[in-house]
C-alpha positions as CSV (number, residue, x, y, z in Angstrom):
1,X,125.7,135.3,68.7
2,X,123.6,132.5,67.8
3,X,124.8,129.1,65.4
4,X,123.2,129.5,61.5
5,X,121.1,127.0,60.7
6,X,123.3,125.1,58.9
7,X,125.3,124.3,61.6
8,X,125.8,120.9,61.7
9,X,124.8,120.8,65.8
10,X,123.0,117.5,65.5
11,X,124.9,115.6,62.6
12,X,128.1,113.0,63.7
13,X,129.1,113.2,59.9
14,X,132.7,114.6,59.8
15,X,132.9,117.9,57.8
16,X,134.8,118.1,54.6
17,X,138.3,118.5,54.6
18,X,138.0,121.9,53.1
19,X,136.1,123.2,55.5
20,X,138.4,122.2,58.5
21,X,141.7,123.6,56.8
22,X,140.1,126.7,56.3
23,X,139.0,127.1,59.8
24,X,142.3,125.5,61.3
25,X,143.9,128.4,59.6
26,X,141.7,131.2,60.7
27,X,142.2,130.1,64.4
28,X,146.0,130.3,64.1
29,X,145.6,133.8,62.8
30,X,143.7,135.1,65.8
31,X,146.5,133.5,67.8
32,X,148.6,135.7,65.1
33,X,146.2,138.8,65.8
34,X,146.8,138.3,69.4
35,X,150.7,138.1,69.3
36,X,150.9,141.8,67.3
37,X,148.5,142.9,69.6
38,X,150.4,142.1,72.7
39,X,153.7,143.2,70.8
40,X,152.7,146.5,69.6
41,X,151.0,147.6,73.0
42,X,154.0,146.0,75.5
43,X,156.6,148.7,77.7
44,X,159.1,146.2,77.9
45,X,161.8,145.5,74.9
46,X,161.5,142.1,76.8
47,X,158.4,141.3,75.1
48,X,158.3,143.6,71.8
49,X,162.3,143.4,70.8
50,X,162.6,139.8,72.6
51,X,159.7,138.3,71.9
52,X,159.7,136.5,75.7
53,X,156.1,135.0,75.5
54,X,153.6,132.6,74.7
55,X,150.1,132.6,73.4
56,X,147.5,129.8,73.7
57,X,144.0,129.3,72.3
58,X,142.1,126.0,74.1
59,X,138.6,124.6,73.2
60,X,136.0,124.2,75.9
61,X,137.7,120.4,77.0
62,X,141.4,123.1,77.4
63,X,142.6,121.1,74.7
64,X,145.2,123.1,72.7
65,X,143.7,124.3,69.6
66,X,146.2,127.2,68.2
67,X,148.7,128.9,69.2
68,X,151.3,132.0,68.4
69,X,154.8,131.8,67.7
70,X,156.7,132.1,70.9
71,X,159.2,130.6,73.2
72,X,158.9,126.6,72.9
73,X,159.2,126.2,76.9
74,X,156.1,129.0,77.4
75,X,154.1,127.2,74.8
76,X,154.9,123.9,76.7
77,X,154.6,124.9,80.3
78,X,150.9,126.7,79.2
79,X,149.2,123.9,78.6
80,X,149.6,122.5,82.1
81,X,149.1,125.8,83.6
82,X,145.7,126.2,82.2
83,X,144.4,123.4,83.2
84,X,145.6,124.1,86.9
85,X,144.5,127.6,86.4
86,X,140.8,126.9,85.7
87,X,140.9,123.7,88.2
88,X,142.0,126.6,90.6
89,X,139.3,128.8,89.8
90,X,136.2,126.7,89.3
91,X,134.9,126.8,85.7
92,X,131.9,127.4,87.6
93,X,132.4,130.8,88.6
94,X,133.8,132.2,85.3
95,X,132.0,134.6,83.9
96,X,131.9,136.4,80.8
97,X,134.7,139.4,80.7
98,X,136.9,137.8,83.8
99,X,140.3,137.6,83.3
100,X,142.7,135.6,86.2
101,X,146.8,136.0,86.9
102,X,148.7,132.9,87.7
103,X,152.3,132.6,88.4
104,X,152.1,130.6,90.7
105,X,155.6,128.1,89.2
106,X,154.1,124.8,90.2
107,X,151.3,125.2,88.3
108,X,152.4,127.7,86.0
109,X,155.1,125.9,85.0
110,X,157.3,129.0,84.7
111,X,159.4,131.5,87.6
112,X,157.3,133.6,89.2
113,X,157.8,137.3,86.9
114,X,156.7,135.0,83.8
115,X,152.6,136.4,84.5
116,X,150.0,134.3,82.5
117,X,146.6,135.9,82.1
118,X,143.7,133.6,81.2
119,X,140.1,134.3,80.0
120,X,137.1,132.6,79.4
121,X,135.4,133.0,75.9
122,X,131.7,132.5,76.0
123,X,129.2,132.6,73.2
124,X,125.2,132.3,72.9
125,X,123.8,128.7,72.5
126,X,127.0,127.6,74.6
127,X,126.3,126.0,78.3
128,X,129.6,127.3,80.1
129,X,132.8,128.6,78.6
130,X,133.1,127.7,74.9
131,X,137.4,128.7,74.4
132,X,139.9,129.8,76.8
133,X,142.6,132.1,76.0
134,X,146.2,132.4,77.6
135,X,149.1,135.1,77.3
136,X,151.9,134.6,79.0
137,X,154.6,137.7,79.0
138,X,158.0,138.1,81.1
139,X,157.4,141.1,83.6
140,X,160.6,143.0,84.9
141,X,159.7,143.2,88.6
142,X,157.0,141.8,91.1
143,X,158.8,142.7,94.7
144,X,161.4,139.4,94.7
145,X,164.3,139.2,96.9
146,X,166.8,140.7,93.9
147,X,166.0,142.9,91.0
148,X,166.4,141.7,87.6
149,X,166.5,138.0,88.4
150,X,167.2,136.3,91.5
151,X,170.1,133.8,91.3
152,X,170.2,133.0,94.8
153,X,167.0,132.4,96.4
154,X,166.2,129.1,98.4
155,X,162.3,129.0,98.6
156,X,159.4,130.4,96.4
157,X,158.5,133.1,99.2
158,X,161.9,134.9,98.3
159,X,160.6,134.9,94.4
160,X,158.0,137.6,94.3
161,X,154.3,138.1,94.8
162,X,152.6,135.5,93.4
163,X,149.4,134.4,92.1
164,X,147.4,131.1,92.1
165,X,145.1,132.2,89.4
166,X,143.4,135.6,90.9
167,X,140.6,137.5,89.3
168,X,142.2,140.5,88.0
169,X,139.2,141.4,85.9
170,X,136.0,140.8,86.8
171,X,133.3,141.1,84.3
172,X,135.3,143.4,81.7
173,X,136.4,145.7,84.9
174,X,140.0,145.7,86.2
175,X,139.7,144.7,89.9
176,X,141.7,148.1,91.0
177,X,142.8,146.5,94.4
178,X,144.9,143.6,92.8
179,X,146.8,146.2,90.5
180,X,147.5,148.3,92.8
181,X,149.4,145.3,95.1
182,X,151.1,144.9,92.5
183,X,152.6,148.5,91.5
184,X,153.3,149.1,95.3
185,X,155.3,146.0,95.6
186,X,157.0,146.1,91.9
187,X,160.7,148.1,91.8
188,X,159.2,148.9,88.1
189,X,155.3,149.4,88.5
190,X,154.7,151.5,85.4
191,X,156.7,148.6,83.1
192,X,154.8,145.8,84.6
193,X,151.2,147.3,84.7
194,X,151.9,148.9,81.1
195,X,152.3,145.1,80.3
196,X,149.6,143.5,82.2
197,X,147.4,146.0,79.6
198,X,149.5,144.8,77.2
199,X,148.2,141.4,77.9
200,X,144.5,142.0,78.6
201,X,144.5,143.8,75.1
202,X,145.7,140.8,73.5
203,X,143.1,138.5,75.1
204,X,140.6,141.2,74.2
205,X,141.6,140.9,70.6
206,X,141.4,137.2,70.7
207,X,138.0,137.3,72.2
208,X,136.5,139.3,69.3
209,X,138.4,137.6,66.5
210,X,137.3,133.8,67.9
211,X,134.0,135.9,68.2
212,X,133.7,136.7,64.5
213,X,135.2,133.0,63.8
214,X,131.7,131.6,65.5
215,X,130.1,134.1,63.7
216,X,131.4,133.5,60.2
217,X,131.0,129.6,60.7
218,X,128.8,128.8,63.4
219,X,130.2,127.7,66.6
220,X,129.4,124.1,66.8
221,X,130.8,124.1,63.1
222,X,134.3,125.4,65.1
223,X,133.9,123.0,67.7
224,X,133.4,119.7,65.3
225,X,136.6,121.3,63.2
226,X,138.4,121.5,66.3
227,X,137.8,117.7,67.2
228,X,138.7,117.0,63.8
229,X,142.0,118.7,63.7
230,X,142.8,117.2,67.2
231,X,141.9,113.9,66.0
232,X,144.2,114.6,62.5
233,X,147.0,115.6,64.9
234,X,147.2,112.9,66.8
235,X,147.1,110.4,63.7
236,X,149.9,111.9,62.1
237,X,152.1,112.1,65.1
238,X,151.9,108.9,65.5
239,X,152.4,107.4,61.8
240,X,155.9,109.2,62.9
241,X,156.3,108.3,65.8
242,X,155.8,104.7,64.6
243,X,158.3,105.1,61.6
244,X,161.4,105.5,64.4
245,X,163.5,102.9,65.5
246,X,162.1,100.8,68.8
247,X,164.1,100.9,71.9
248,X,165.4,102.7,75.4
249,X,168.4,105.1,75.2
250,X,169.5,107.1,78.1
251,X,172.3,110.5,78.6
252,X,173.2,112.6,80.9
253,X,174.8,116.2,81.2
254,X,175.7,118.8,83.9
255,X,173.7,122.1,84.7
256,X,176.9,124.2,86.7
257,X,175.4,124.4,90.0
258,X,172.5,125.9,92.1
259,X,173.9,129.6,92.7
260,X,174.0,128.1,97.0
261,X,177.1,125.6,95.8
262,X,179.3,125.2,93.2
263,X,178.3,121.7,92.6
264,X,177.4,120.4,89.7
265,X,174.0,118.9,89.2
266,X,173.6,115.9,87.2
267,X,170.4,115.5,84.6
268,X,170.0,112.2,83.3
269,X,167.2,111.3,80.4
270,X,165.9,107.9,79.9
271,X,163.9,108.1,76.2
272,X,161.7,105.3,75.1
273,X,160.1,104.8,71.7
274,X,157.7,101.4,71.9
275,X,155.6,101.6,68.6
276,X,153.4,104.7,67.9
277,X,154.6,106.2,71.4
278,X,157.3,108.3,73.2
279,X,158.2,108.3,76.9
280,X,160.4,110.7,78.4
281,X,162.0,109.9,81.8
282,X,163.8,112.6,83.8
283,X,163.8,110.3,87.4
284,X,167.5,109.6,87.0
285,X,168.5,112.5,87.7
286,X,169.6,114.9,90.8
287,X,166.8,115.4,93.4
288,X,165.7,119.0,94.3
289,X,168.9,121.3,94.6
290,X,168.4,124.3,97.2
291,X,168.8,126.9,94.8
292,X,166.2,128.5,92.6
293,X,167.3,126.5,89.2
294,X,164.8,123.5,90.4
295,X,162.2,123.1,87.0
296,X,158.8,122.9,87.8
297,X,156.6,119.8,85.8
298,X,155.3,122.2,83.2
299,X,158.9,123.7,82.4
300,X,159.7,120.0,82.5
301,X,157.1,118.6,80.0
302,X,157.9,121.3,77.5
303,X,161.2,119.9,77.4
304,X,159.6,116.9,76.0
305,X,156.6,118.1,73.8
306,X,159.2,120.4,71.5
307,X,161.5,117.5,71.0
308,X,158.6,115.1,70.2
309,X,157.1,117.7,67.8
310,X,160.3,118.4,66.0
311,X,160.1,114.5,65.7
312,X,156.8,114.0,64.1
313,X,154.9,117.1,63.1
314,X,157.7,120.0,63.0
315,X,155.8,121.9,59.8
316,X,152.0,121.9,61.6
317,X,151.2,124.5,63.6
318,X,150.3,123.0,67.1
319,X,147.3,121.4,68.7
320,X,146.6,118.9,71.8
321,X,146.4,116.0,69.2
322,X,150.2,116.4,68.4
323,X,151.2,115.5,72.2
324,X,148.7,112.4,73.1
325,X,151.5,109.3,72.0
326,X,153.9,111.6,74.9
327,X,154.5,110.7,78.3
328,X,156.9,112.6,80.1
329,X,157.9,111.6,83.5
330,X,159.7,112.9,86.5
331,X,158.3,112.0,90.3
332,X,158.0,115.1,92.6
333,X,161.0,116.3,94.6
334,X,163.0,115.6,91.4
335,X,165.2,118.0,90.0
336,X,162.4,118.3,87.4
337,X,159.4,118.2,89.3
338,X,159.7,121.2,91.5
339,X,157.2,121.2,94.7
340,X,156.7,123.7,97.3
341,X,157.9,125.0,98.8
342,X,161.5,124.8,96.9
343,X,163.3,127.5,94.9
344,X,162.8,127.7,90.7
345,X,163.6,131.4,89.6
346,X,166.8,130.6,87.3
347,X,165.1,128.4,85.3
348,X,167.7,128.6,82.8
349,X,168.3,124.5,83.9
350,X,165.4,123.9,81.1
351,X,167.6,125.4,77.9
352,X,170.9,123.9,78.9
353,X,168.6,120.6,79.4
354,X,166.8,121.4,76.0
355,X,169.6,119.5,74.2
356,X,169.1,116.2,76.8
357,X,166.7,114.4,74.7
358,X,168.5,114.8,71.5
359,X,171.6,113.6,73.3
360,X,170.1,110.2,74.1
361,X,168.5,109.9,70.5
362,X,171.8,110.7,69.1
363,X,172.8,107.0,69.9
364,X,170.1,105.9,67.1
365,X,169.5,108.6,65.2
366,X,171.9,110.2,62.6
367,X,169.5,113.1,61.6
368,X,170.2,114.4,65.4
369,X,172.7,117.6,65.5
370,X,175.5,118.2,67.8
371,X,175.0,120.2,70.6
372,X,174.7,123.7,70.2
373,X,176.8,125.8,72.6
374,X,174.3,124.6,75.2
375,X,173.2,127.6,76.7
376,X,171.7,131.0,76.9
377,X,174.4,132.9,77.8
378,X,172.8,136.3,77.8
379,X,173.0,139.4,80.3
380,X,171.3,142.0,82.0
381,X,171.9,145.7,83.0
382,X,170.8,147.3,86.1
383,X,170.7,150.7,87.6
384,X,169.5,153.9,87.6
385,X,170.2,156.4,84.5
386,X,171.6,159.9,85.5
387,X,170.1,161.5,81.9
388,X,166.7,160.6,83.4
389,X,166.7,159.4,87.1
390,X,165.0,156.2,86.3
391,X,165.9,153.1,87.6
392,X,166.5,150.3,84.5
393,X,166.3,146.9,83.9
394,X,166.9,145.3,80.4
395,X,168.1,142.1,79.6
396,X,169.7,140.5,76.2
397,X,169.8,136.9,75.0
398,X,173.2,136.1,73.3
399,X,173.9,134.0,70.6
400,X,175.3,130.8,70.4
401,X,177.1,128.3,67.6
402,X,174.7,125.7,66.6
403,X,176.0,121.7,66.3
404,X,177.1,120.4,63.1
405,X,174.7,117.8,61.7
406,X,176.3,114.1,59.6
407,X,175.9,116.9,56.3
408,X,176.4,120.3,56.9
409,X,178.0,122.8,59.3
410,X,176.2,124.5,62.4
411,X,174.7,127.9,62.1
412,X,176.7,131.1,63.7
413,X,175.8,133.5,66.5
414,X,171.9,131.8,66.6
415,X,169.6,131.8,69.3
416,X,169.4,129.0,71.4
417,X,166.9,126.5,69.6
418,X,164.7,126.2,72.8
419,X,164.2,130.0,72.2
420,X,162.2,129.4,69.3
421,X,161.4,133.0,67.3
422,X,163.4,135.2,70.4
423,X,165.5,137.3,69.7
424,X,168.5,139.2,70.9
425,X,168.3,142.8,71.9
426,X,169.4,145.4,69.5
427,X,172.7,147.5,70.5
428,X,170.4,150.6,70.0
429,X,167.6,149.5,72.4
430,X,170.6,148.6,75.1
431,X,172.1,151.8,75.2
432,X,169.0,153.8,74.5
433,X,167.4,151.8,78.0
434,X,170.8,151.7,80.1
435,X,173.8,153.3,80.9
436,X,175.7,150.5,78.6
437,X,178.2,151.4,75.7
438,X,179.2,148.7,73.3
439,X,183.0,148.1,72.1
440,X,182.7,145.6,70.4
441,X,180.6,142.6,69.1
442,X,182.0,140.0,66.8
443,X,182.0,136.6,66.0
444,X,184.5,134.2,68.0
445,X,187.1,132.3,65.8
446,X,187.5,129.0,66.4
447,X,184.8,128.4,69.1
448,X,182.8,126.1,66.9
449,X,183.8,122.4,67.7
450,X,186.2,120.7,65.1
451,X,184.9,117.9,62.9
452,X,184.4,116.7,59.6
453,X,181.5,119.0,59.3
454,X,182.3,122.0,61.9
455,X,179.8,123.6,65.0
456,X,179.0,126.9,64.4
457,X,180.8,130.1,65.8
458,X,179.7,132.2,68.7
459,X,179.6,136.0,69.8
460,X,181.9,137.9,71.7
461,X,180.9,141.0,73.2
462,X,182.4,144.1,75.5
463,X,180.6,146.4,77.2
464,X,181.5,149.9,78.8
465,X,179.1,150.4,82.1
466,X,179.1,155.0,81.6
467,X,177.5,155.2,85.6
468,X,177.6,153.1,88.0
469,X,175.3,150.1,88.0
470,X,174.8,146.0,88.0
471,X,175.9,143.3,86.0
472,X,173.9,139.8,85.6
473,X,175.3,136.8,84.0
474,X,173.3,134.9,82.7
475,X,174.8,131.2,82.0
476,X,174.5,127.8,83.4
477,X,177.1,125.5,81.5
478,X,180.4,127.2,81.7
479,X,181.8,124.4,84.3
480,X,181.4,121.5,81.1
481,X,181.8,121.6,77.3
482,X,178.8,121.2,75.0
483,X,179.1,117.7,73.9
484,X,180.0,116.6,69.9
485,X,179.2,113.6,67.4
486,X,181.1,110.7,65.7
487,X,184.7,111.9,66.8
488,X,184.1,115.6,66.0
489,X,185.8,118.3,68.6
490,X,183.7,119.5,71.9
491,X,183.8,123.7,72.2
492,X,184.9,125.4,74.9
493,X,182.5,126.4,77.1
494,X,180.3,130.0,77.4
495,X,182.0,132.4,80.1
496,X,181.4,136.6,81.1
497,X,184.7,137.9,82.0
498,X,184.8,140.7,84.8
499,X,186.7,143.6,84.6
500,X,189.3,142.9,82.1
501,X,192.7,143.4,81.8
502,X,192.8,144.7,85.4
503,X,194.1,142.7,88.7
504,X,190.8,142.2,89.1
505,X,189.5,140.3,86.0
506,X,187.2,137.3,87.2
507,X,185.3,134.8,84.9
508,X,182.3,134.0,86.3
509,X,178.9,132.0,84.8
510,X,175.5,132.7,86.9
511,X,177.0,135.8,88.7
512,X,175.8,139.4,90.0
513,X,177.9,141.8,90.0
514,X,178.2,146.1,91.0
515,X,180.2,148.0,88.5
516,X,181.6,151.4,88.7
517,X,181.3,154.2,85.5
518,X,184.1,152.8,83.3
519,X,184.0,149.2,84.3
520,X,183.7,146.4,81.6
521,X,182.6,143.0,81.0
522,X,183.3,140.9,77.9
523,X,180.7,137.9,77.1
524,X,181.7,135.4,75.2
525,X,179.4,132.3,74.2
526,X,179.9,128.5,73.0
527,X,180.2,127.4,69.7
528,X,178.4,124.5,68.6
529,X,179.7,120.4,68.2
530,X,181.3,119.0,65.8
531,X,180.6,115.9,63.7
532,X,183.0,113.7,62.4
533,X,186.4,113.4,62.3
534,X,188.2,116.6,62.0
535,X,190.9,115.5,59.7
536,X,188.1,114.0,57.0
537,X,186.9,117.8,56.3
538,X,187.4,119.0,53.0
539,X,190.3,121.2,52.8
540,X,188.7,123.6,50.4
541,X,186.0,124.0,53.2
542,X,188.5,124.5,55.8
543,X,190.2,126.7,53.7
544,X,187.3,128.9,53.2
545,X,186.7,128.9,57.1
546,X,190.1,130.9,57.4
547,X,189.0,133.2,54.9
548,X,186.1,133.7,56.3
549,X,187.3,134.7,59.8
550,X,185.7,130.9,61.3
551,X,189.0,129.3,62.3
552,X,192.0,130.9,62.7
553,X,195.4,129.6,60.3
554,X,196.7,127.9,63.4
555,X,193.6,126.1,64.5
556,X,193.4,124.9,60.9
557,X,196.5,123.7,61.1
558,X,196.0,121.8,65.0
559,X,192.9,120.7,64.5
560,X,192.3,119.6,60.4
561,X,195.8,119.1,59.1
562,X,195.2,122.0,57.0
563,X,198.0,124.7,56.1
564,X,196.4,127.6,54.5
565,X,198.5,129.0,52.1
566,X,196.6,132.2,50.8
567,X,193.7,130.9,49.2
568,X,195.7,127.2,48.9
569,X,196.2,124.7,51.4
570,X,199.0,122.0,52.0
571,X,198.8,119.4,54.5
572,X,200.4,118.5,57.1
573,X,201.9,114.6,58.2
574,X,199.2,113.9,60.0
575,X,196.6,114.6,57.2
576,X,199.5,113.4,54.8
577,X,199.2,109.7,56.4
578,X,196.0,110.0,56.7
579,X,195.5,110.8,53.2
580,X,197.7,108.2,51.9
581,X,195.9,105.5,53.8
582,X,193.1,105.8,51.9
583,X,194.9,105.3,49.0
């Protein structure tokens, strides 16, 4: 398609505001079109109930331009990987219709099973690629050690097939050979290559909508609106940036261990905000471990880039302008810098190091929350089905409380915020998929941390196995509480207890396990911090709790000085003295 003529290909004036806002929004929506795309076309709940992906659209320079909602660490960890990805490849030898496969964690920035597919976008009048496109999508199986997920591998060669950015379509046709190594080494081949469609029809559909985008505006038209927005991005970041307090603050917290030892692995942040600028350090904390929780630099930079955004620019959609006043640092062989040929499958060491930043900020900043239940303390199923002799894999992300913030209580039974729009899986798609048969699911009374204003609650759930089959949980901070604000209460930990109510009943965090037809499991997940001072709550608020099934009388009564009488309250001495005190 060739540029109208009134593209502005030779002018350096700036176009009118107008006319970039109605562009900027037209290239998030094909990064919109391409998200319902990949959802409606996916095999795996993992990616249409779960919503475990990212989608990138990047200018000609693989600056980020737009992108679709999707989990904050995927978002992140694509915007290194591209650029790897094409460095990889040779923007030379793109062509139009070619589509690569890189999962390759260094550079992708991600395990191995999370695939990102990445296209070219040409157009007439344009020397070279003009856009690049990027899906990245959880698949269930690609030949590692384990099924499901490994938790105990201790190099990348244990971790699957992978790929350094191979052509997996070459000029609009699917290179058969590279498929077909994949479904004969994938424990799940029609899932995974139902999905890797999936994908390629999502890039397809961002192709033809950036397509008609060019079209409707002329491309150099897009490209100066792109610079624009970039340039925008970056100014307003940092006017915010530049309105926070000066200064270093450093924190630290504890990942449980490795899945080789039980030792606990210390992460330690160093944030510095010098004028219009952020920098992130991660080198204080624990070298490479020799199991696979090691984050690669991508992973690691995410960490950084959703913090900083929530910072600055948390109701803008996202572009490369947003992340130029960030620095985030960690020095290979770090904990957070993963080279090869080391292990980084359970990457769940990036959510319970999601929190990290905010922890150090915490010390300056009074608009910072509590810790959520620091986690996400999911699970997965495994087996074979005896209704229809397929071998399943499904997986759930649980729900956590979130932190109480200086003016209000946390949210119940959420997400985890690094998770961004995931969700959990519904009870109907886990039973429908498995051999799993749920008891019971409810909120947790009292797991939210005390404190003036109190963290939210978190989930309990208990699960019947009706053949026999595997159990994965999925947790890395049940060894140390989530951490609390100005004197408010720490929550107990997330845990998955084995076989209850038998001799045999283990609590376990990461943890595989074979269970027979009948066997159970219960999950039960962190609360959120608390802020303040328990006994400073309101009574009528801590009344209410009880009502509400949030805290139980007696915790009421230990931890706020509160005895609920019906729908009254009396206090107790402590809260007695306390109240008389202040007069």
């Amino acid at each position: 398609m060739n540029d109208p003529v009134n593209s502005p290909s030779n002018s350096s004036e700036p176009l009118d505001g107008a006319t970039v806002e109605v562009i900027r929004n037209y290239l998030v929506s094909v990064g919109e079109q391409m998200r319902r795309t990949l959802v409606r076309a996916a095999f795996n709940p993992v990616i249409y109930e779960v919503l475990d992906f990212g989608i990138s659209i990047y200018n000609a320079d693989l600056e980020l331009t737009a992108e679709a909602a999707g989990i904050t660490s995927f978002l992140g960890a694509n915007d290194h990987a591209i650029v790897k990805g094409v460095e990889y490849v040779g923007r030379e030898n793109v062509a139009p219709g070619d589509v690569y496969l890189l999962n390759y964690p260094y550079w992708s920035g991600a395990h191995s099973y999370d695939a990102m597919l990445f296209a070219p976008v040409f157009r007439d009048g344009h020397e070279g690629p003009a856009a690049f496109l990027a899906v990245r999508a959880h698949w269930m199986d690609l030949g590692a050690k384990s099924p499901g997920y490994v938790l105990d591998s201790t190099d990348m060669h244990q971790e699957g097939l992978i790929f350094p950015g191979t052509k997996i379509v070459s000029r609009g046709e699917v290179v058969r050979d590279i498929v077909e190594l994949i479904r004969f080494n994938s424990r799940l081949p029609d899932l995974t290559i139902g999905d890797f469609h999936a994908q390629l029809a999502a890039l397809r559909t961002g192709e033809n909508r950036l397509g008609q985008v060019w079209e409707k505006f002329g491309g150099e038209t897009v490209d100066q609106a792109i610079r624009q927005i970039i340039e925008h991005g970056e100014r307003v970041a940092r006017k915010a940036m530049a309105a926070l307090p000066n200064g270093t603050w450093t924190a630290f917290d504890y990942c449980d261990d490795d899945g080789i030892t039980e030792d606990l692995i210390r992460m330690e942040v160093k944030v510095t905000i010098d004028g219009d600028r952020m920098e992130v350090d991660f080198n204080g904390s624990d070298g490479a471990v020799v199991g696979p929780v090691n984050l690669p630099i991508g992973s690691t930079e995410s960490l950084g880039k959703a913090i900083f955004k929530e910072l600055t620019t948390p109701g803008e959609p996202s572009n490369a302008g947003h992340y130029r006043a960030l620095e985030v640092k960690a020095d290979p062989g770090n904990f957070f810098h993963a080279v090869y040929p080391v292990a980084t499958f359970t990457q769940w060491s990036a959510i319970v190091a999601f929190e990290l930043i905010h922890k150090a900020l915490a010390q300056v900043m009074d608009s910072i929350p509590a810790s959520s239940g620091g986690d996400e303390p999911g699970f997965m199923a495994l087996g074979r089905d005896p209704r229809t002799g397929a071998d399943f894999v499904i997986s759930n992300n649980e729900g956590i409380g979130w932190g109480a913030r200086k003016d209000r209580d946390g949210a119940n039974a959420q997400q985890h915020p690094s998770q961004s729009v995931v969700r959990n899986t519904p009870v109907e798609v886990l039973e429908h998929k498995s051999t799993v048969f749920h008891e019971r699911l409810e909120l947790i009374p009292d797991s939210g941390g005390a404190g003036r204003f109190r963290g939210g609650v978190g989930v309990l759930r208990q699960v019947r196995y009706l053949a026999d089959g595997e159990v994965l949980s999925m947790k890395k901070k049940s060894k140390t509480r989530p951490w609390a604000l100005d004197g408010g209460q720490e929550p107990e930990p997330s845990e998955m207890v084995l076989w209850p109510g038998t001799d045999e009943a283990k609590r376990v965090g990461m943890y595989r396990a074979d269970m027979k037809a009948g066997d159970r499991f219960v999950n039960r997940t962190a609360g959120g911090g608390g802020y303040g001072d328990p006994l400073d709550r309101d009574p009528a608020a801590v009344v209410a709790d009880v009502l509400n099934g949030y805290v139980s009388a007696e915790a009421a009564e230990r931890s706020y000085g509160v005895i609920v009488d019906g729908d009254g309250w009396r206090p107790t001495p402590a809260r007695a003295a306390r109240l008389k005190s202040e007069g």
